[in-house]
Backbone as XML, in Angstrom:
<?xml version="1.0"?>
<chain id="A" units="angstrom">
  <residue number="1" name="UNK">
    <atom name="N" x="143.686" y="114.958" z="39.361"/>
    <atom name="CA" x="142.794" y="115.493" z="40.357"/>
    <atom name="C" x="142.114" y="116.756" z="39.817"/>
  </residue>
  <residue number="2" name="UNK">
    <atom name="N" x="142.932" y="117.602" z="39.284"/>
    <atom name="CA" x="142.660" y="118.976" z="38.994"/>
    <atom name="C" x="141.075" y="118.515" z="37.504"/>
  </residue>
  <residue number="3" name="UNK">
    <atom name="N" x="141.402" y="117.363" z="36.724"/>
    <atom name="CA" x="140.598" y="116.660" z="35.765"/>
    <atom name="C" x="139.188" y="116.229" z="36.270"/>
  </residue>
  <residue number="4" name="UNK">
    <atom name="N" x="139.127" y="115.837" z="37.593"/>
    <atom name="CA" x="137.994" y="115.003" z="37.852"/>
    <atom name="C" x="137.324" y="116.743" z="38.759"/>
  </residue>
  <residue number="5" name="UNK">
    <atom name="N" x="137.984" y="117.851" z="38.533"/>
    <atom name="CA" x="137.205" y="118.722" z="39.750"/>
    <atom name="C" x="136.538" y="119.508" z="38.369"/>
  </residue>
  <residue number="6" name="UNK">
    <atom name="N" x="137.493" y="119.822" z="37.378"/>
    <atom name="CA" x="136.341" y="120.138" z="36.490"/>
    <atom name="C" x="135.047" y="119.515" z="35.561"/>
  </residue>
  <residue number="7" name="UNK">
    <atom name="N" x="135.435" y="118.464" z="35.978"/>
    <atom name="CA" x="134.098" y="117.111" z="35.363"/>
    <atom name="C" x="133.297" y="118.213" z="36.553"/>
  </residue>
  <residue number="8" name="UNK">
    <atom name="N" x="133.217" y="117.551" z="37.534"/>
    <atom name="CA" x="132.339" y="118.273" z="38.566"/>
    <atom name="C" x="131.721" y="119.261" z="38.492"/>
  </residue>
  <residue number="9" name="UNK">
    <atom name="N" x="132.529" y="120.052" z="38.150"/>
    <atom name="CA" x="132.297" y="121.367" z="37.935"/>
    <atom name="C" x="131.121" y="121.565" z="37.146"/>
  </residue>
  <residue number="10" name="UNK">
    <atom name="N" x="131.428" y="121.005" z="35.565"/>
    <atom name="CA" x="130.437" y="121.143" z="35.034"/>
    <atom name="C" x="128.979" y="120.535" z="35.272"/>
  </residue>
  <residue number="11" name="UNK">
    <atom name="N" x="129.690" y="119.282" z="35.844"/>
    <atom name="CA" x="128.227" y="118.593" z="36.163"/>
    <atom name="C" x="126.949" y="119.369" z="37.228"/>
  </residue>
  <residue number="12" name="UNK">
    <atom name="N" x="127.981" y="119.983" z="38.271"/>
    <atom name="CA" x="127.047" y="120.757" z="39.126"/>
    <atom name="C" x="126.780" y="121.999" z="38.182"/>
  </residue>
  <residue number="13" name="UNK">
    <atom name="N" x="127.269" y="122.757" z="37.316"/>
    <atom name="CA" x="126.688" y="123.831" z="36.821"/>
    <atom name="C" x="125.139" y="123.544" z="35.912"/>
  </residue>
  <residue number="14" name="UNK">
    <atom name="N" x="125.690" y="122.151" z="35.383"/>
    <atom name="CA" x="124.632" y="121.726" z="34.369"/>
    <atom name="C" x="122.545" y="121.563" z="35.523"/>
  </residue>
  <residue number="15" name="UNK">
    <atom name="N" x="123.577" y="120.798" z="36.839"/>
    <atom name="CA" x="122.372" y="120.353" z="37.510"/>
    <atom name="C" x="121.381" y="121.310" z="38.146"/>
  </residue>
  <residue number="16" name="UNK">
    <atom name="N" x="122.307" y="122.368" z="38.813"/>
    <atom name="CA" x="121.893" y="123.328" z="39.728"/>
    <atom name="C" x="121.929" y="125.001" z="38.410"/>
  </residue>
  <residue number="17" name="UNK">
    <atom name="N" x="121.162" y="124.791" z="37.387"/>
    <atom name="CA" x="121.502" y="125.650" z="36.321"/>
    <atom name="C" x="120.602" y="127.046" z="36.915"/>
  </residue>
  <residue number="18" name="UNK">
    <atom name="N" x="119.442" y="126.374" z="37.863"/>
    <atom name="CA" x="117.969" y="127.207" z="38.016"/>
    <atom name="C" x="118.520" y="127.869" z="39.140"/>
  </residue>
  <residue number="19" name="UNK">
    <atom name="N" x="119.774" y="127.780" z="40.419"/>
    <atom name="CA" x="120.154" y="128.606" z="41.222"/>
    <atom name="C" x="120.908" y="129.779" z="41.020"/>
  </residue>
  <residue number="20" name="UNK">
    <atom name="N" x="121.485" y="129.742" z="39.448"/>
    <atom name="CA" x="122.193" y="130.636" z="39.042"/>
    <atom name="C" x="121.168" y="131.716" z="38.803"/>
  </residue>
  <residue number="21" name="UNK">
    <atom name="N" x="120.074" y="131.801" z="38.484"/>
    <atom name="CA" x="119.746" y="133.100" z="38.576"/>
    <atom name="C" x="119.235" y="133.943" z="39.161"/>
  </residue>
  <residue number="22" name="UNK">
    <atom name="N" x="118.939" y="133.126" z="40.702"/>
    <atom name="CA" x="118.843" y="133.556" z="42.202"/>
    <atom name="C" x="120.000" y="134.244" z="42.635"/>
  </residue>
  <residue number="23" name="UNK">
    <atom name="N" x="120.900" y="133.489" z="42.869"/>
    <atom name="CA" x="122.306" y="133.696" z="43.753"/>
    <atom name="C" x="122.924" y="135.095" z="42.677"/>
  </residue>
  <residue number="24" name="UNK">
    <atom name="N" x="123.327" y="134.906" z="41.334"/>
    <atom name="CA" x="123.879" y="135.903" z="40.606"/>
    <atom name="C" x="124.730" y="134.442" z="39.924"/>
  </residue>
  <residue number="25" name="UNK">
    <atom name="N" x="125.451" y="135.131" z="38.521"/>
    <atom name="CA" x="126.644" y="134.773" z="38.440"/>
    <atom name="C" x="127.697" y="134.453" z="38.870"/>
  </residue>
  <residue number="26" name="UNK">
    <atom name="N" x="128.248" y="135.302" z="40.133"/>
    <atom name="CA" x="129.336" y="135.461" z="40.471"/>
    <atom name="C" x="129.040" y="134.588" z="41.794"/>
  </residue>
  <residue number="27" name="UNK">
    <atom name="N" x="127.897" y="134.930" z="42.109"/>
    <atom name="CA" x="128.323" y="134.230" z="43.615"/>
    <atom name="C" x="127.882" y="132.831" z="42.940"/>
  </residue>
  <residue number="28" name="UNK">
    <atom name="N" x="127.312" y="132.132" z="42.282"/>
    <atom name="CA" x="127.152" y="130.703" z="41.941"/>
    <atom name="C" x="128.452" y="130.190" z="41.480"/>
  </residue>
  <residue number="29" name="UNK">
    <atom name="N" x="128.877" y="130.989" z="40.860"/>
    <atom name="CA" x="130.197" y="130.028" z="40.262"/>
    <atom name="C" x="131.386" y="129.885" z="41.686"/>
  </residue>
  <residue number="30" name="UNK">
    <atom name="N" x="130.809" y="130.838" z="42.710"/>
    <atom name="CA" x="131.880" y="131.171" z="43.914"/>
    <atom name="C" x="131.582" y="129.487" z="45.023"/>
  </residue>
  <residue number="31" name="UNK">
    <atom name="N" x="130.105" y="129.005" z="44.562"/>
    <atom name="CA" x="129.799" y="128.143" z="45.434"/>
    <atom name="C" x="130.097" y="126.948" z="44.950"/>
  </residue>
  <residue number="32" name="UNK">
    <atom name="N" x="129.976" y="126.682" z="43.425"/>
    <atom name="CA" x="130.281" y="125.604" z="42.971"/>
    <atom name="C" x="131.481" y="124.995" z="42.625"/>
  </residue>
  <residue number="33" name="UNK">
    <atom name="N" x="132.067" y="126.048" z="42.656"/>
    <atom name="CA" x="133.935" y="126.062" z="42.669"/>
    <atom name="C" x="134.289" y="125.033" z="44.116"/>
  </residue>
  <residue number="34" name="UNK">
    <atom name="N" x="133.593" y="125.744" z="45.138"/>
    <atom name="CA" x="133.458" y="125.335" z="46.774"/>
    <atom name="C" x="132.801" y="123.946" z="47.053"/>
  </residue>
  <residue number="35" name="UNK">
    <atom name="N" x="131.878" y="123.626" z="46.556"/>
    <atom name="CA" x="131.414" y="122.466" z="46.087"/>
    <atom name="C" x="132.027" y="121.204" z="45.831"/>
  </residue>
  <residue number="36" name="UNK">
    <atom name="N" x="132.395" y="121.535" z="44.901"/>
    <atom name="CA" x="133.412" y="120.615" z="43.728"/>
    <atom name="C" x="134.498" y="120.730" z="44.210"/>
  </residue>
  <residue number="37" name="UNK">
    <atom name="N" x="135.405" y="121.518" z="44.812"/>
    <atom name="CA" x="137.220" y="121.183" z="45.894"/>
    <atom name="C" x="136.427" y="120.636" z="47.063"/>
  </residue>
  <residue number="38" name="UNK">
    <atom name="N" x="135.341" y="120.281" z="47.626"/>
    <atom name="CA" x="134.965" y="119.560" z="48.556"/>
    <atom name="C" x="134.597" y="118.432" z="48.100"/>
  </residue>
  <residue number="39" name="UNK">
    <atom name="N" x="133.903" y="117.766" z="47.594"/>
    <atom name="CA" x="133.944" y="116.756" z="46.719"/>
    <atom name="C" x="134.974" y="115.939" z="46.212"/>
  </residue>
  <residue number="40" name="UNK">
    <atom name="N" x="135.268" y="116.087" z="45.659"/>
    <atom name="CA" x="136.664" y="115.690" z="45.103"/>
    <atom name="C" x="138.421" y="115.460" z="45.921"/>
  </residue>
  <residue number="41" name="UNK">
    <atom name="N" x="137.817" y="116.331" z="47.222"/>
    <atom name="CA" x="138.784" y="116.260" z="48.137"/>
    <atom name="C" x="139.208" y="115.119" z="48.721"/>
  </residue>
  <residue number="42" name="UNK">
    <atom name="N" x="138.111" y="113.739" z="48.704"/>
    <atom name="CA" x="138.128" y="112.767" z="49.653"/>
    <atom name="C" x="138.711" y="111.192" z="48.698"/>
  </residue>
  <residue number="43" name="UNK">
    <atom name="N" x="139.096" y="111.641" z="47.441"/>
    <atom name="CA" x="139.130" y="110.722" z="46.488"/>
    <atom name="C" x="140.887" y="110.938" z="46.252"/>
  </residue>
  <residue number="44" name="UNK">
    <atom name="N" x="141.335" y="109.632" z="46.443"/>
    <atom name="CA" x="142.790" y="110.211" z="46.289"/>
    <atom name="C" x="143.118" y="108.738" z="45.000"/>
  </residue>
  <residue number="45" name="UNK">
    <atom name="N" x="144.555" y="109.191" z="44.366"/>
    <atom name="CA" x="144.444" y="109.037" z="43.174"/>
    <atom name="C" x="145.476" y="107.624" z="43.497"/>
  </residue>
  <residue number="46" name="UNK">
    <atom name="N" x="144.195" y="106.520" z="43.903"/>
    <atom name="CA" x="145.006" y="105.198" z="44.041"/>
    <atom name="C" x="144.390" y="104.370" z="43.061"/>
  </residue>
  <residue number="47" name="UNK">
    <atom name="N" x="145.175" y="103.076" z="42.818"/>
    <atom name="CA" x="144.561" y="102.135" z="41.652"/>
    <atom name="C" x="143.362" y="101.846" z="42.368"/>
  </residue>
  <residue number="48" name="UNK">
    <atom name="N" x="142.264" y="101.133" z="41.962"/>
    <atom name="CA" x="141.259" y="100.615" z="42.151"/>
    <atom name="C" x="141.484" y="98.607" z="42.844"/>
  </residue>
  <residue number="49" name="UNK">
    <atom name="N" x="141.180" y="98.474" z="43.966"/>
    <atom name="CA" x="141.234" y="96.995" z="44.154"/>
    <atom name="C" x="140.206" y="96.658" z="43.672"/>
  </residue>
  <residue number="50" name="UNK">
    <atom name="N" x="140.617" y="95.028" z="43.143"/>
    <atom name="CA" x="139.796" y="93.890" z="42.436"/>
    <atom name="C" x="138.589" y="93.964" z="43.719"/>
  </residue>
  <residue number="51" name="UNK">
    <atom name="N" x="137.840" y="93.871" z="43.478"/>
    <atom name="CA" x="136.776" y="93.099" z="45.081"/>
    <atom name="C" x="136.767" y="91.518" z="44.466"/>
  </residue>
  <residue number="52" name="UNK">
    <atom name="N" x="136.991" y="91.246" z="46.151"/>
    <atom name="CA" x="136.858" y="89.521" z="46.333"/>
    <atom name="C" x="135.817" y="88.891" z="46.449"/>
  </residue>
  <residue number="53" name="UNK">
    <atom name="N" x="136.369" y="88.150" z="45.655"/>
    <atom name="CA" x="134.852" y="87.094" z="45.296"/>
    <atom name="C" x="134.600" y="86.289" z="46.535"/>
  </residue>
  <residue number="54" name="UNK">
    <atom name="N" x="133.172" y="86.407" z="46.851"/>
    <atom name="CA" x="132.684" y="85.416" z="47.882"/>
    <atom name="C" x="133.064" y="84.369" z="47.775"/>
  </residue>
  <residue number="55" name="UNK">
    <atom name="N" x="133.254" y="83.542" z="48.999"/>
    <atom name="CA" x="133.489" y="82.212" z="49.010"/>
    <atom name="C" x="132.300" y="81.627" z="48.905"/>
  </residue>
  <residue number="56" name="UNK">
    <atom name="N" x="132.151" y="80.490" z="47.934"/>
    <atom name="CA" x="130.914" y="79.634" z="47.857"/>
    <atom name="C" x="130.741" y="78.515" z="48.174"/>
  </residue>
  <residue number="57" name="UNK">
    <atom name="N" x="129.674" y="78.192" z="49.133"/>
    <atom name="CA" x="129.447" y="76.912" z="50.237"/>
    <atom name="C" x="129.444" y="76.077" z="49.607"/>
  </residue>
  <residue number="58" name="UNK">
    <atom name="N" x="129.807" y="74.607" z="49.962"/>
    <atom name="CA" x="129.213" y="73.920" z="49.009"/>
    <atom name="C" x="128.528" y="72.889" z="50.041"/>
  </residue>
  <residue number="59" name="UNK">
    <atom name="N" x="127.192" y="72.484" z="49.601"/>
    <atom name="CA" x="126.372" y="71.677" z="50.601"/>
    <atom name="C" x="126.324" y="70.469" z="49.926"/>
  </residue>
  <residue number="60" name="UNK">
    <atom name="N" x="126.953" y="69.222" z="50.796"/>
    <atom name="CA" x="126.841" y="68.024" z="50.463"/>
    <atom name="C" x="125.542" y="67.579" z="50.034"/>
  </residue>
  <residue number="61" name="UNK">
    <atom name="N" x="125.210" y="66.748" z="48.788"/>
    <atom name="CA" x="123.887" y="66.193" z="48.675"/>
    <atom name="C" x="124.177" y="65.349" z="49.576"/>
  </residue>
  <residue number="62" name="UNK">
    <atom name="N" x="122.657" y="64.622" z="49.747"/>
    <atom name="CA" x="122.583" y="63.246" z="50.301"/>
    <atom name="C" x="121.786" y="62.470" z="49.084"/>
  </residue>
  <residue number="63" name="UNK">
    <atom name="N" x="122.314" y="61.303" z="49.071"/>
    <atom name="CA" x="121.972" y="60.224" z="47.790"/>
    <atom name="C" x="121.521" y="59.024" z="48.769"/>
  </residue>
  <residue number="64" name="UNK">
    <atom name="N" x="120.422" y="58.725" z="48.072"/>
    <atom name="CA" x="119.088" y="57.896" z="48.611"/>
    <atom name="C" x="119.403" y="56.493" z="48.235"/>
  </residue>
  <residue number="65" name="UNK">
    <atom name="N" x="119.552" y="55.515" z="49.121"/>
    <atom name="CA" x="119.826" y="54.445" z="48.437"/>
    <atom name="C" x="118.924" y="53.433" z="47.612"/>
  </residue>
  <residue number="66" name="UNK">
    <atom name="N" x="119.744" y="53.174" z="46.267"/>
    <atom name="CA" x="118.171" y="52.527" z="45.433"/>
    <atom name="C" x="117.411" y="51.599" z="46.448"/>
  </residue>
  <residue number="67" name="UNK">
    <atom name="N" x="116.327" y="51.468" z="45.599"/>
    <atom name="CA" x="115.441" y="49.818" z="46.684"/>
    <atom name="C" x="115.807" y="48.754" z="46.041"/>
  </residue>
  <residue number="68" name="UNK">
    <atom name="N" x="116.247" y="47.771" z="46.610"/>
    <atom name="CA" x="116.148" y="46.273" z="46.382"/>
    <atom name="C" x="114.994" y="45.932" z="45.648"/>
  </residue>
  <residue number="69" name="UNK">
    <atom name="N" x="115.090" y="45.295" z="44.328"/>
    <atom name="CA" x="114.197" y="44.642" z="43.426"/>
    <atom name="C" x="113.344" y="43.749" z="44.416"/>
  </residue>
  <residue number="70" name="UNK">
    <atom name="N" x="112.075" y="43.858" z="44.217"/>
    <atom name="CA" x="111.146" y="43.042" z="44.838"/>
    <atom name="C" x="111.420" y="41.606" z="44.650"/>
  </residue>
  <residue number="71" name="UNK">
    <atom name="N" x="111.418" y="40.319" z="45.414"/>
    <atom name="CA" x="111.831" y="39.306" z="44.444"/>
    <atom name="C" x="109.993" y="38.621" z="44.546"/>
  </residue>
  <residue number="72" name="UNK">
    <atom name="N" x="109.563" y="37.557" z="43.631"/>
    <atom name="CA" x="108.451" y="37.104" z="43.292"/>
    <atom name="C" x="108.376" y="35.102" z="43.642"/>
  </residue>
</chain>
C-alpha cells in the first residue's frame, strides 16, 4: 500500500508540476501527500478476479430443403 501511494505521489508531482510554484513548496507537497492517502485509500490489497466470460447465444440455422430434380 505504502508502494502504490508513492507511485502516486510522484505521478501527481510530475502532472500538477505548474501548481508548485503558485501554492509554494511546502504547501504543494502538503496537498499532494493529501491527495495521494485519498486515492489510494479505496484500493485494498485483494487478488484480482478473472472477469466472466459472456455467455454466447447460439441461434439455430434454418436449412432450406433442396428442390426435387425437375423430371422431363
Amino acid at each position: 500500500m505504502d508502494n502504490l501511494r508513492k507511485t502516486t505521489t510522484k505521478q501527481l508531482n510530475n502532472a500538477l508540476g505548474s501548481l508548485k510554484e503558485k501554492l509554494g513548496e511546502k504547501e504543494f507537497k502538503k496537498r499532494i501527500k493529501k491527495a495521494a492517502k485519498k486515492l489510494v485509500a479505496g484500493i485494498k490489497k485483494t487478488p484480482l478476479k478473472k472477469a466472466a466470460k459472456p455467455a454466447t447465444k447460439v441461434i439455430p440455422v434454418k436449412k432450406k430443403a433442396a428442390k426435387p430434380a425437375l423430371k422431363k
